[in-house]
N, C-alpha and C positions, 0 to 999 in steps of 0.2 A: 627752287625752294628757298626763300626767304627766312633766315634763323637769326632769331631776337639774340640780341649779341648780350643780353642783360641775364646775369646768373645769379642762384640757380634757377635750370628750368626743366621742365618735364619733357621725357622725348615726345617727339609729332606720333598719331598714329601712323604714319608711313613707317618713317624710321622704325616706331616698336617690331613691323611686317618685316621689312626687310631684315634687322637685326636677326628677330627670334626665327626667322626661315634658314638666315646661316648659322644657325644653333641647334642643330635635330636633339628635336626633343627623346626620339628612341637611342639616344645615347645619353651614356648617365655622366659623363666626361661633362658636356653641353649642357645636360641638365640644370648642373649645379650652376654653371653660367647663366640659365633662364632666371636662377630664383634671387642671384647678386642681381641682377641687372633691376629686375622689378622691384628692388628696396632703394635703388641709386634713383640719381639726378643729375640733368648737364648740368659740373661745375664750370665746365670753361671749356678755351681751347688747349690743342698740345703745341706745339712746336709748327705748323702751316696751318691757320686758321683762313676759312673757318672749315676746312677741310677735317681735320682732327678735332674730336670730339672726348672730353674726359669725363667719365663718371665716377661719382660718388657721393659721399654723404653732403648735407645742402653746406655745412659750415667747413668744407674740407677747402683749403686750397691746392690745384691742376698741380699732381708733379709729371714733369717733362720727364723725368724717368723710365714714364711708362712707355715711352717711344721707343727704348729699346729692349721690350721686354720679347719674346717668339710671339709669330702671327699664331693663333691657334685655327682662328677661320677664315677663310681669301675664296670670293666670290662674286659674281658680278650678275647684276640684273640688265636684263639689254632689253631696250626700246628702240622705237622708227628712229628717235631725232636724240638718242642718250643712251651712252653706257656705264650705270653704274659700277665702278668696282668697290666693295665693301670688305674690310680687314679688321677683324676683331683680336686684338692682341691680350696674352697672357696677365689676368689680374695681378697688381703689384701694389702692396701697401694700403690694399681696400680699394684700389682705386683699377679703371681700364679707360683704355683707351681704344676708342670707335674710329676708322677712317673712312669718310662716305665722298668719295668720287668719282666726279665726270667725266670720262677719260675723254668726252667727244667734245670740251666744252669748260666756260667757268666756274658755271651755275649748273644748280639742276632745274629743268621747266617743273612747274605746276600741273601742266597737264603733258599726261604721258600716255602713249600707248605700247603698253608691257608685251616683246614678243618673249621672251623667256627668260627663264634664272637655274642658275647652276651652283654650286659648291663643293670644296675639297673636303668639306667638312661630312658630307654626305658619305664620302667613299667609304669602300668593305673591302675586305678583303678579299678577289678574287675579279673584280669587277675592273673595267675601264678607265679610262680617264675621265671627270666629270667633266671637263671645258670640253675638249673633244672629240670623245667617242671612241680612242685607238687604244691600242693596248699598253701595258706597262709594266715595268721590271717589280719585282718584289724579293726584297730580300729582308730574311729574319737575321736579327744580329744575336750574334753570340753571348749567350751564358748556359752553363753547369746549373746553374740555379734556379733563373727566371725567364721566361721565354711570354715579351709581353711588347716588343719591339719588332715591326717591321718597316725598313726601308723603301720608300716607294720612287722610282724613277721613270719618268715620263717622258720620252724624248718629243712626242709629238708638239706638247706645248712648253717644253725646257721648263718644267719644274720637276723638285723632290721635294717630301714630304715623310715625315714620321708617323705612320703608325701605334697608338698606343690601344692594343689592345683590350686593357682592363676599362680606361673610362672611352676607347671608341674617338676621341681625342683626334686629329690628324695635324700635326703641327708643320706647318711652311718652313723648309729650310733653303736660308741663302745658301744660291749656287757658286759663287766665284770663291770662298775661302774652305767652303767643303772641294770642290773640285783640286785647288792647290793641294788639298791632303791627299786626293784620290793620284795624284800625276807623282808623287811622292813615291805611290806606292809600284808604282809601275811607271819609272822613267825611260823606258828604250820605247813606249809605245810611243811616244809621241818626238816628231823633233823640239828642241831647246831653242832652236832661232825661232822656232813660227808663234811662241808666245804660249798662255793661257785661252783658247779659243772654245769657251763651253758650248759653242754651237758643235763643234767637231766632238767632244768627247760626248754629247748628247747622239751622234750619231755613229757613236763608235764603241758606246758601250756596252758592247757586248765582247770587246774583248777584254773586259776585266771581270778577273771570278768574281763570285760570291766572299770568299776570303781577302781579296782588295778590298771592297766597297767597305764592307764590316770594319774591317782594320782602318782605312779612311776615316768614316764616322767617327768610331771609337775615340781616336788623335785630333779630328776636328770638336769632340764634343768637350773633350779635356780642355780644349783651346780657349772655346768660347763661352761655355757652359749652357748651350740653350737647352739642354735636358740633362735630367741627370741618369748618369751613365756606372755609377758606382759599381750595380751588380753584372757588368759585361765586361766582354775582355776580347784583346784579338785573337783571331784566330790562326792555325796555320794550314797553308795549304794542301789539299788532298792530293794526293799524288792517287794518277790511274795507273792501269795495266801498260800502259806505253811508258811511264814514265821508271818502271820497275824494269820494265826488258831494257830501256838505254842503260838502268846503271847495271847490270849484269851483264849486258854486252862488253860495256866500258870499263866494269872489272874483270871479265875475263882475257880483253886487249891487252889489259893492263898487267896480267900477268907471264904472257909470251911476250911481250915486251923483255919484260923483266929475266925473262929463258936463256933471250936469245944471246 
C-alpha cells in the first residue's frame, strides 16, 4: 500500500475497514472512537513512519505524545503473502494514533487475499482468547464502590488486557513492568538468579491468587498511570479452612509449649 506522504489526507477505504472492524461498533467504549475518527484526517506520521499514522484536525500539528498514550485495540488481519497487525491507541489532545503493520514484510501488497481477522477489542467477558482460541484467566479488581474492571490474562498468546466494563473498552497492558509488580508480590515463587522470565510466570500463573494479581495492577497502575485506578484498592488475602486449622493447631502447640 502506497501512502501519499503529503498532509493532510483522508484515510484509504481499506484502512477506514480495517480501522472501524477493530472498533466494535456494539461497544459504546469504541463507539465514540468510530465518530472521532470520521471528523479526523491523516495529519502525519508518529514517531516510525510510515507505519504510524496521526489523526486529527487538518491544521493540527502530529504530537509524538501520542505514542505513549494505552493501546486501546490490538489486532491483526492475516492474508496468504501479509500479516497485518493494527493498534489503535488511546485519543490524546484531539489527537490518535493509528499503527498499521506488516509483521511479514515492509510494505503492505495492493492485492491481498484476506484469510481472517481478529481483535482484543472484540472480547466479553466470559469468552476466549481472540488470537487463539484457548482459554483465559479473569480477574475482577477490587473496589467497595465500583466494580467496572476486570483483569484479563492469557497465557496462550502472553498477553493482558483490561477490561472496562461500562464503555466495553479492552485496553493492552505492557507485560514486563506489570509482571515486576506481580514477582513483588510473591517473591519465594519464583528464583532471584533466573531473572524476569514472563514466558514462565505466563505458564505459572496460577499459582498466584486473585488477591496478588489485583494488588499487582493496583501498584503497577499508580506507577504508570495507564488507567485510572482512584476508586480501587488492594486487597487482602482470604485465608480458607486450612489456613484457620494451621493457626489453631499452631496456637495450641504454642501453648503446651509454654506448660511444659
Amino acid at each position: 500500500m502506497n501512502i501519499n506522504g503529503n498532509f493532510p489526507r483522508k484515510l484509504t477505504e481499506r484502512e477506514i475497514d480495517w480501522i472501524f472492524w477493530m472498533l466494535p461498533e456494539n461497544k459504546p467504549g469504541y463507539r465514540d472512537y468510530r465518530e472521532m475518527i470520521k471528523k479526523m484526517m491523516v495529519i502525519g506520521y508518529g514517531k516510525f513512519e510510515p507505519d504510524n499514522l496521526i489523526l486529527g484536525q487538518p491544521n493540527d500539528k502530529p504530537n509524538e505524545e501520542t505514542f505513549f498514550t494505552p493501546v486501546i485495540s490490538l489486532g491483526q488481519i492475516e492474508m496468504k503473502n501479509a500479516k497485518i497487525q493494527i493498534s489503535i491507541h488511546k485519543e490524546y489532545k484531539n489527537q490518535i494514533q493509528i499503527d498499521i503493520v506488516n509483521l511479514l514484510g515492509d510494505v503492505i501488497p495492493e492485492n491481498v487475499y484476506e484469510i481472517k481477522r481478529w481483535s482484543y477489542a472484540h472480547w466479553i467477558p466470559g469468552e476466549v482468547s481472540p488470537a487463539t482460541g484457548q482459554s483465559v484467566r479473569e480477574v475482577k479488581i477490587f473496589s467497595k464502590t465500583k466494580h467496572n474492571l476486570i483483569l484479563v490474562i492469557s497465557p496462550s498468546d502472553k498477553k493482558i488486557w483490561l477490561h472496562e466494563i461500562d464503555s466495553g473498552i479492552n485496553y493492552i497492558i505492557p507485560v514486563t513492568n506489570f509482571f515486576n509488580e506481580l514477582l513483588r508480590q510473591r517473591k519465594e515463587i519464583f528464583d532471584k538468579a533466573s531473572g524476569l522470565n514472563p514466558n514462565s510466570i505466563f505458564e505459572n500463573i496460577n499459582k498466584f491468587s486473585d488477591a496478588d494479581i489485583n494488588n499487582a495492577f493496583i501498584n503497577y497502575s499508580k506507577l504508570f498511570a495507564k488507567v485510572d485506578v482512584g476508586a480501587y484498592e488492594e486487597m487482602k488475602e482470604k485465608k480458607g479452612l486450612l489456613d484457620f486449622l494451621k493457626r489453631k493447631l499452631f496456637k495450641g502447640y504454642g501453648k503446651r509449649t509454654n506448660n511444659n
